[in-house]
N, C-alpha and C positions, 0 to 999 in steps of 0.2 A: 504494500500500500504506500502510495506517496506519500509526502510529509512536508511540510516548509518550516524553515529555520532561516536563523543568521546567525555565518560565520562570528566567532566570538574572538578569534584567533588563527590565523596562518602561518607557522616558518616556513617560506616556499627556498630557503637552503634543505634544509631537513628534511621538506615537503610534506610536513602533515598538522594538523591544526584540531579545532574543534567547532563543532556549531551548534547553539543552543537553540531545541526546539520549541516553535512557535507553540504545541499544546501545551509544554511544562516537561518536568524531569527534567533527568540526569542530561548533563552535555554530549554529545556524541564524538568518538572520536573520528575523524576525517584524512584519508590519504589520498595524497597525488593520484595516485592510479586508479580512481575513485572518479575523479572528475571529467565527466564526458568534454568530449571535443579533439580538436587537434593539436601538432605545437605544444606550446609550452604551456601546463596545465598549473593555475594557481589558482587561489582565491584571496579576498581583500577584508581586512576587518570590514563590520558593520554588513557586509556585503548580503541579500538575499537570496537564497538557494533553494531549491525541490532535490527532494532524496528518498532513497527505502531504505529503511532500517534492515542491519542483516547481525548475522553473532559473528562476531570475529574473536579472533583467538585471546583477547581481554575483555568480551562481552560485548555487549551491541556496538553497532562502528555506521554511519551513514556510506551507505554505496550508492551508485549508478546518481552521483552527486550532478545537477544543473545551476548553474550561475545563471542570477536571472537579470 
């Protein structure tokens, strides 16, 4: 199921960040390889996003991530 958030946080060194979502809870963790498109994949504080929640290997992590 989709979801919307905002990025709370990006190191696009490191490339992974977090975004907190728009219903409440916990932040979600966010990786580069996560964020659809081409090129050079980052995200921006404050920024607005659509995502699906998935379990990754430290517990739910936003995937198939859109910058909006």
């Amino acid at each position: 199921m989709e979801e919307t958030g905002i990025v709370k946080w990006f190191n696009s060194e490191k490339g992974y960040g977090f975004i907190t979502p728009d219903a409440g809870g916990k932040d979600l963790f966010a990786h580069f390889s996560e964020i659809q498109g081409s090129g050079f994949r980052s995200l921006e504080e404050n920024q607005r996003v659509t995502y699906v929640v998935a379990n990754g290997p430290k517990g739910p992590q936003a995937t198939k991530i859109q910058p909006q």
